[in-house]
C-alpha angles and dihedrals in degrees: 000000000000115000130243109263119259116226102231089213092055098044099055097048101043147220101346096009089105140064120261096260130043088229115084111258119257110284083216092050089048091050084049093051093053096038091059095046093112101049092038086059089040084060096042092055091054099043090056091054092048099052104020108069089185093055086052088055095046120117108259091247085056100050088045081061096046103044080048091063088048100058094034084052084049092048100048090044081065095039081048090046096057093038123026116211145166110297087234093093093065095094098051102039099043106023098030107154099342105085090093084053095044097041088050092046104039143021120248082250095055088038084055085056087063108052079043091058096042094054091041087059098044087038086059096049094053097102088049091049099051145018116260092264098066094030091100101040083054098037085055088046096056093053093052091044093056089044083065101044084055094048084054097044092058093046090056084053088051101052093040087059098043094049089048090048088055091044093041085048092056110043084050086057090053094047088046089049089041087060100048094050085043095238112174118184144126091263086059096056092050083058099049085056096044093050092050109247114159102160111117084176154066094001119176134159120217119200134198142129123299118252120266121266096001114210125212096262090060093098096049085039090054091043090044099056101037092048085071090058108033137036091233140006134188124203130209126160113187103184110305094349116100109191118189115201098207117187124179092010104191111218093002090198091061101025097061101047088050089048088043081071099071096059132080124274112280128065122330108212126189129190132230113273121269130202109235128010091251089056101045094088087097094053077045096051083043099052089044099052091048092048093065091037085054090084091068089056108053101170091057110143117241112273110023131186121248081235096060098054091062098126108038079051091058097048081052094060090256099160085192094060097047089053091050092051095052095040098051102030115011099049098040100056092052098041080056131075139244094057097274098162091055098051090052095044091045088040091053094044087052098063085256101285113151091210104054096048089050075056101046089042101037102237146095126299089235091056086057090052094045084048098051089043080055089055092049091053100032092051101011094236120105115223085206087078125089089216101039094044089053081055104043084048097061092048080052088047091038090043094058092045099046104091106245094238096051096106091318122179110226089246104117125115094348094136090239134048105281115237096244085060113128119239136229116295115277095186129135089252096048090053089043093048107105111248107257095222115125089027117120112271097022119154 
């Protein structure tokens, strides 16, 4: 059976490359198309401003940029209909310079109801525009003609979005590297707003090793998820560190171990909460630090807090840590009464036995556990346990060797807590620690 002829033109430029017909159009039709350019734009204006409300609303420069798109879009139609060529000319010719203008004024659906409007209006004039022969070879064309237009118009959206995802990427990595090096600068602070921040609270940042083999969709999985359990979230990985900025962490006790899952195998530090994003490079320095003192501890549990960490930081040459220890638990026992600095540190070297320390210090064994309920108020860390008390005896073993006059507060021996005396923990961790009432041993 022969087969039907191929036409050489159509075959080459595809599916919509072509005019409607196989024929060449009308060179009369053609002269009256272009003849009519200007009025068929005139009508398309107005039509936009008669059946689109958000065109009329529009600033005047917009819809300049707008109105522009339309007739370019009517002129090269003509241009198309004469001489079919490859589609791919659709985002130069109609959209040229203008795709960063259109995807700022207007949405890819309202976009959509403009190229709607302007084939409805030259779709109307076609039996104006040719005789009836050659209506239904232009009216298809048309059709073809606005498929494409779509098709580019999505394209331009495309390309807007992916080239503000890379730049958004990036800005986000800047602001993330600013805070780690504790950068804080007016130029800080424009990036914080660009990339959308608006957390003034409860700020953390939480530190691990990236997964293994991470995948492209990481970074929209990490956001995903953390979106759910924080107001805003800011994502850096540097090699095989993954940082999480957190702000406004709702229930910080579930909210932490179910981000910690996102993160590799090994130990999940966060850092204490700061008050602003230009001021979180000190939750950053601490997180860090505890992340490589982490290795000393390996029954930490995931996530741990920078804080808990104090002492395996300090063995580790942390300076931070050694100050923290000495400001909320060193000072503070012995700017109280009651001796309280000399009951734990009699109760500690004692193998924590109640009744030996009521011996060494000649009193009841009820005054020790008052004493050492004292301690837990008055540091927020119990003596009762094991951890805690590892911890409570190195600010003991920091505070002694830190010299009196290195940055000392005027506490000691006052007679009363001094009013520059730092209070119990308020940290995530130490809200998320189990009471330890009903354990063995408990005061």
């Amino acid at each position: 059976m022969p087969q039907p002829e191929v036409d050489p033109g159509r075959a080459r430029s595809g599916v919509g490359a072509t005019n409607a017909g196989s024929t060449p159009p009308d060179p009369a039709t053609v002269e009256k198309l272009r003849a009519t350019i200007g009025s068929l734009s005139t009508a398309t204006l107005r039509q936009l401003d008669a059946d689109l409300p958000w065109y009329r609303g529009l600033r005047p420069d917009e819809r300049s940029a707008l109105g522009l798109v339309a007739q370019k879009g009517i002129a090269s139609f003509v241009n198309w209909y004469q001489k079919p060529v490859s589609p791919a000319w659709v985002l130069s010719d109609v959209f040229g310079t203008a795709p960063t203008e259109l995807t700022r004024s207007i949405s890819l659906q309202k976009a959509l109801q403009l190229i709607r409007v302007v084939v409805q209006v030259v779709e109307d004039q076609v039996p104006f525009l040719a005789p009836a022969p050659d209506q239904g070879p232009l009216r298809e064309a048309v059709l073809r003609y606005s498929r494409e237009v779509a098709f580019a118009a999505a394209d331009v959206y495309a390309r807007a979005a992916e080239t503000r995802g890379s730049w958004d990427t990036r800005l986000e990595a800047l602001v993330v590297d600013a805070i780690l090096r504790g950068e804080s600068s007016d130029a800080l602070r424009s990036r914080i707003a660009a990339v959308g921040w608006k957390s003034q609270a409860r700020i953390t940042v939480m530190v691990g090793s990236t997964p293994r083999d991470p995948d492209a969709g990481l970074l929209n999985e990490l956001r995903r998820i953390t979106g759910r359990l924080a107001e805003d979230v800011l994502v850096g990985i540097q090699g095989e560190r993954l940082i999480l900025v957190l702000g406004g962490v709702r229930e910080p006790e579930k909210a932490y171990p179910r981000i910690s899952e996102l993160f590799g195998a090994g130990a999940v530090v966060f850092g204490p909460e700061a008050s602003s994003l230009v001021t979180a490079s000190s939750s950053a320095q601490a997180a860090f630090a505890g992340l490589t003192a982490a290795r000393a501890w390996p029954d930490a549990p995931r996530p741990v807090s920078s804080e808990d960490l104090w002492p395996e930081r300090v063995i580790s040459g942390d300076a931070t840590a050694r100050g923290a220890l000495v400001r909320s638990i060193y000072r503070p026992l012995l700017a109280a009464s009651n001796g309280l600095e000399q009951t734990l540190s009699s109760y500690l070297e004692l193998g924590h036995s109640l009744e030996a320390t009521s011996r060494s210090l000649f009193v009841h064994a009820n005054t020790v556990r008052y004493r050492l309920r004292r301690v837990s108020d008055l540091t927020g860390w119990d003596p009762l346990v094991p951890r805690e008390a590892y911890v409570l005896q190195t600010a003991l073993v920091v505070g002694r060797l830190t010299p009196a006059e290195a940055g000392a507060d005027p506490v000691r021996h006052s007679g009363s807590p001094a009013a520059s005396t730092t209070s119990p923990r308020t940290t995530a961790a130490a809200k998320a620690r189990p009471s330890t009432a009903g354990r063995p041993g408990s005061l």
